[in-house]
C-alpha positions, 0 to 999 in steps of 0.5 A, spaced: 498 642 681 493 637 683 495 634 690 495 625 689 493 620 695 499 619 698 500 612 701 498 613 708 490 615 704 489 609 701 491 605 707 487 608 711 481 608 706 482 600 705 482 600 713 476 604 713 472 600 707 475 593 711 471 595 718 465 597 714 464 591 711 466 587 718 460 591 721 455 591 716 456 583 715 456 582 723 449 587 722 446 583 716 448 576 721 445 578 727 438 581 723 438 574 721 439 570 727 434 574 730 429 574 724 430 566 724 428 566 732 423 570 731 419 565 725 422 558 728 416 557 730 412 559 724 411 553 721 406 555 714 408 557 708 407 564 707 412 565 714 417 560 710 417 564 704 417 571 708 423 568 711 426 568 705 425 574 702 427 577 707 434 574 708 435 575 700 433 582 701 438 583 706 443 581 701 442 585 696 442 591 701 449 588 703 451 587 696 449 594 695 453 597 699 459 594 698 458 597 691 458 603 693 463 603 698 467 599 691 465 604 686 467 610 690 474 607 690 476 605 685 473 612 681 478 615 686 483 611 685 481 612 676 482 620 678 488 619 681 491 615 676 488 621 671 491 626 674 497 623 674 498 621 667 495 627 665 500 631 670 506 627 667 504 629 659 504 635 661 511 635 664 514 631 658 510 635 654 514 641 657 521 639 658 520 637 650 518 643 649 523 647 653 528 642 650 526 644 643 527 651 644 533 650 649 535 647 641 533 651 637 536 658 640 544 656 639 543 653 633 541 661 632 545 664 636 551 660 633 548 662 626 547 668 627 555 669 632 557 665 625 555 671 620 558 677 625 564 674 627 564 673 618 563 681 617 568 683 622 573 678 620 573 680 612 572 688 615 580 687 619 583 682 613 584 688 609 589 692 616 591 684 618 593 683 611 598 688 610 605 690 614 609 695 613 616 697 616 621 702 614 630 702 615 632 709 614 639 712 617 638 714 624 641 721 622 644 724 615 647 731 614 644 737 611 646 738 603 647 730 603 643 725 601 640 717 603 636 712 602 630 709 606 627 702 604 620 701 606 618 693 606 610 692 605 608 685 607 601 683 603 599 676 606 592 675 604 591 673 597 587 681 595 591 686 590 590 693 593 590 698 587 594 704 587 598 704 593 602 711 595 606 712 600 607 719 603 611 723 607 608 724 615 610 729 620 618 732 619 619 727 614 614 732 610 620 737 610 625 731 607 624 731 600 624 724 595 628 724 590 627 718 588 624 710 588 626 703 586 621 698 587 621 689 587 616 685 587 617 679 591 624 680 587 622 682 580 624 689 578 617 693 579 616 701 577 615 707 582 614 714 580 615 719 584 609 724 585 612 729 589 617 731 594 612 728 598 609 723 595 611 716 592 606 712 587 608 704 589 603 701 583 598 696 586 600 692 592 599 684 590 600 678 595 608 678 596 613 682 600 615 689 596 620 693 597 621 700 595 628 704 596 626 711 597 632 717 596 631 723 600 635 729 602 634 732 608 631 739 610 636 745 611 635 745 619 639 742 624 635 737 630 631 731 631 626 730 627 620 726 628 618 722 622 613 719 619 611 714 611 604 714 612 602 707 607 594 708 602 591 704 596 585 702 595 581 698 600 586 698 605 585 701 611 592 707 611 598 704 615 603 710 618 610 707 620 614 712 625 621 714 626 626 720 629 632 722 625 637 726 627 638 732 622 646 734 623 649 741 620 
């Protein structure tokens, strides 16, 4: 960066150029005081007129010299006006530029933010989407039969294709005997693949709820228990619980 003139330089050039001109006028003065005691008794022409050439000569040379101190300060002052404007261009001409680019990066940040946060919304819709929750008998009796209703709780707008409901954990050891469903209160149909495996049909928007009946297995005790939830483009969805298998 280019230092300016502060104040205090251009006060003191002004002072400096002030007693310039004083001692250059008083020169010029006294130059030509003693020039015209010199010649006062000169009477002819040729003195007169040498006279007064030297006295026009004189002021030129003065004229000159304050031309040249003149010219001087006012280049110096353009110069500083020069840089001056020059630096402030350039000052604006960055903050313009910084405040463009300041502009521009979040609106592509903000776009670019938009779209992931987009990409990962749609991927957890599926799993947010749908809940599942199951009500079974917290202990049944070896050789006896219960029912287990399963509630599945779809809230987006998609269809997932091909639910199956299959048995986890203890629950393996319990045998499905059967299935009821209803479609946000419509009868629907389930079929029992397996002992272990109930096909639920496709999951659309809405609550369904599937009545399974069980038996329980041929041993005694506490059973950890689980109904693990699948279809197609859902995320698989496990629901856990104990029961108590008693003889």
């Amino acid at each position: 960066m280019v230092a300016l003139p502060s104040d205090y330089t251009i006060v003191g050039t002004v002072l400096a150029l002030a007693v310039a001109i004083l001692l250059l006028s008083g020169l010029a003065l006294y130059v030509a005081f003693r020039v015209r005691e010199t010649l006062r008794d000169e009477r002819g022409g040729g003195a007169r007129a040498a006279k007064v050439a030297f006295l026009i000569g004189l002021l030129f040379l003065s004229g000159g010299v304050f031309y040249f101190f003149a010219s001087g300060f006012n280049a110096g002052g353009t110069t500083s006006s020069i840089l001056t404007t020059s630096t402030t261009t350039t000052s604006n001409s960055g903050a313009a530029t910084s405040s463009t680019s300041s502009t521009s990066s979040p609106s592509t940040t903000a776009s670019s933010t938009s779209i992931t946060s987009t990409s990962s919304t749609m991927s957890a819709t599926s799993a947010a989407d749908v809940s599942m929750s199951v009500n079974c008998p917290s202990s049944a009796s070896i050789g006896s039969s219960f029912s287990c209703t399963v509630t599945i709780d779809n809230t987006g707008s998609s269809t997932f294709q091909s639910a199956t409901l299959t048995s986890e954990g203890d629950f393996s050891q319990f045998t499905v005997t059967g299935c009821t469903e209803t479609v946000n209160g419509y009868p629907s149909t389930c079929t029992v693949v397996s002992a272990t495996q109930v096909s639920a049909g496709n999951l659309g928007p809405g609550l369904t709820y599937l009545t399974l009946s069980a038996t329980p297995p041929s041993t005694a005790g506490q059973k950890n228990c689980g109904l693990g939830l699948s279809a197609v483009g859902l995320p698989a969805i496990t629901y856990s619980f104990t029961m108590q298998v008693n003889h």
